[in-house]
N, C-alpha and C positions, 0 to 999 in steps of 0.2 A: 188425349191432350195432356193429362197429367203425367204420362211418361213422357211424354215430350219435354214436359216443362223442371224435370227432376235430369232425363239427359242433357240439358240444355244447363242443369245448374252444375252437374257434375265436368263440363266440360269448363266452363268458369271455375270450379273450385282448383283446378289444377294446376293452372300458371297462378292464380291467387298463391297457394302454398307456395312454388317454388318463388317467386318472388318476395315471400315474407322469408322463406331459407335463404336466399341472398340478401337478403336485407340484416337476418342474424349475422351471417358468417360477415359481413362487413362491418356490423358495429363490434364482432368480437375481434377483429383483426386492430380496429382502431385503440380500442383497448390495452391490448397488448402493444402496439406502438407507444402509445401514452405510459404506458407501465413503464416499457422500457426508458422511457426517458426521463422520467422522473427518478427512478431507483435502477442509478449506474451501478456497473457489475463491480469495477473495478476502479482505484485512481487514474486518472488521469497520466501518462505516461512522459515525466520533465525530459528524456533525452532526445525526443520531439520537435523540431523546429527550433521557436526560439520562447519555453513553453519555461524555459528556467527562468526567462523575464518575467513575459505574460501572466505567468500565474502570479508571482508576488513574490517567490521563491526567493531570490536573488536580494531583492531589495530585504525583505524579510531576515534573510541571513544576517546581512551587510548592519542592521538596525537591532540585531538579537533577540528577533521575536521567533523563533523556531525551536520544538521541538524534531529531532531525527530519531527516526530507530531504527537501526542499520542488524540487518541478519548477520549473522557468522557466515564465513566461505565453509567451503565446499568439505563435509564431517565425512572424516578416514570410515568411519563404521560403515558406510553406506556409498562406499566408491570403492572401484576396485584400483584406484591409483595410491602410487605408494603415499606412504606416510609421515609425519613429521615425526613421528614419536606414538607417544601412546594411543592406543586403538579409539578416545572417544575425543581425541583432536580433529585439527586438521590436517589435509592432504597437504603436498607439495605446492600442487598445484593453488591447492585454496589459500595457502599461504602468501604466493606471489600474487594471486591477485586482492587480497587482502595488502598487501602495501601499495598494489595500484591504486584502489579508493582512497588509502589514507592521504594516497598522493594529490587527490582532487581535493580532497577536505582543505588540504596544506595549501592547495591554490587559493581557494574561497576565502580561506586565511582562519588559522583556531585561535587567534588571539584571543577572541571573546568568546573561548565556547568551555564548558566541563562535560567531560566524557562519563558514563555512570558502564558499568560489566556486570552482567551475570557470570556469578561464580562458576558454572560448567568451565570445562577444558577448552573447547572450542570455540567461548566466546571470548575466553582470557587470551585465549592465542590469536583471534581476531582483532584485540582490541590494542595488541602490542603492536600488533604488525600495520596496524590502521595507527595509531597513533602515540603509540613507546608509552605510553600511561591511561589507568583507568581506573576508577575510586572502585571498588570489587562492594558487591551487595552481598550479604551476607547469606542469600540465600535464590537461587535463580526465579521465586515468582514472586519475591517482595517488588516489582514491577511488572505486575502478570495479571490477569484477568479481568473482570467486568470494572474494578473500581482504579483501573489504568490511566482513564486521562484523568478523574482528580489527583490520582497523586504526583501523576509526574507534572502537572500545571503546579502543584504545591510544591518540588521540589525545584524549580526551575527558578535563578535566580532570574530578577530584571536585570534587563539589557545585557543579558549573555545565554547563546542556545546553548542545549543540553540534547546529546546525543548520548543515546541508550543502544547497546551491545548485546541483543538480544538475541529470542528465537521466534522462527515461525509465528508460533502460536499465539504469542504474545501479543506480534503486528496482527495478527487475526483477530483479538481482543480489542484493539483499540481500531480500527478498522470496521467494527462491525458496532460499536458503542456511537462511531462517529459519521455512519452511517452506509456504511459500503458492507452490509452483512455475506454478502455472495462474493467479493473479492478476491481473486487469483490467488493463492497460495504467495508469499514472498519469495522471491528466488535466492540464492545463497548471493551476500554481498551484495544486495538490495536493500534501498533508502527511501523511509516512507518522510516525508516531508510535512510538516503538523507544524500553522501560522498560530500563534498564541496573540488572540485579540482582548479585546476590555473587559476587564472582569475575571480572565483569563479563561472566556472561550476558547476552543479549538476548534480548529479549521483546519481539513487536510486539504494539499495543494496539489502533490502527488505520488509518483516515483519514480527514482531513479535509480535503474539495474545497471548491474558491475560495470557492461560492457557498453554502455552508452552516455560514460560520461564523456568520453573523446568528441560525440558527436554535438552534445550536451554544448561543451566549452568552444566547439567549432562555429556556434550561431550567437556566440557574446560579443 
């Protein structure tokens, strides 16, 4: 009788367990969904629909509450396309499409904007060809690491954006302070879009890569 009764428990205890193992694997799945949604990998992608409104982008611009920080095109060191010049510039190629973007900025309109460049070669030849002028920093991280959005909220006058001529790492910097720490790498001639609210919070909005501003200005 008492083997009976220990077979009899052993045959319950078995779908017991497996039903508490799906039972885990389902609150750890929910989990992970929730994570994901909370802590985005990435911005938000403005040449998107009509995401240049939607997000505030636009209006934002239009009002001068925007910081940009705009990657350099495409670095001679690390392409095997020809060259403008000196080996730590840019390509040919990253040349032309750096006066494409500067050509959207020109649409958005730069009346009310001041441009700021990292001294590098690459970001001073991005910032002529994006926009014929750029107040040059004296040294490429005096707008670089952890204390990134106080200073460029301190440097930004009211009611005119400030567009910074940077690198990578930099957008990686303020991106991960402002809470997108896992965020895509910036692409060459990629524009991180950063709403400057009260007090002069920041709020990124999102981005917008070289080749979708076409698409970008197709849903205005």
């Amino acid at each position: 009788m008492i083997q009976a009764k220990l077979l009899a428990d052993r045959r319950l205890a078995k779908p017991l367990k497996q039903l508490w193992l799906r039972f885990i694997a389902l609150i750890a799945l929910c989990l992970a969904v929730m994570g994901a949604m909370l802590w985005p990998a990435s911005p938000q992608n403005l040449g998107i629909d009509n995401r240049l409104v939607t997000s505030g982008a636009l209006e934002a611009w239009r009002n001068g509450n925007l910081i940009v920080l705009v990657r350099h095109a495409e670095r001679c060191d690390r392409s095997s396309n020809p060259c403008l010049g000196p080996p730590d510039g840019l390509t040919r190629s990253g040349g032309m499409a750096a006066t494409a973007v500067g050509a959207a900025f020109q649409t958005l309109g730069m009346s009310h904007s001041d441009v700021l460049s990292s001294p590098a070669t690459r970001t001073l030849q991005t910032s002529q060809f994006m926009f014929d002028h750029a107040r040059v920093l004296p040294d490429r991280l005096t707008l670089c690491g952890p204390a990134l959005a106080h200073d460029l909220a301190a440097r930004k006058a009211a009611g005119r954006n400030l567009l910074l001529v940077t690198h990578s790492e930099c957008i990686a910097d303020l991106e991960r302070v402002l809470g997108y720490p896992h965020a895509d790498g910036a692409e060459y001639g990629s524009s991180l879009f950063v709403q400057v609210g009260s007090h002069g919070k920041l709020k990124v909005l999102g981005v917008l890569n070289s080749q979708d501003w076409a698409s970008a200005f197709g849903h205005l």
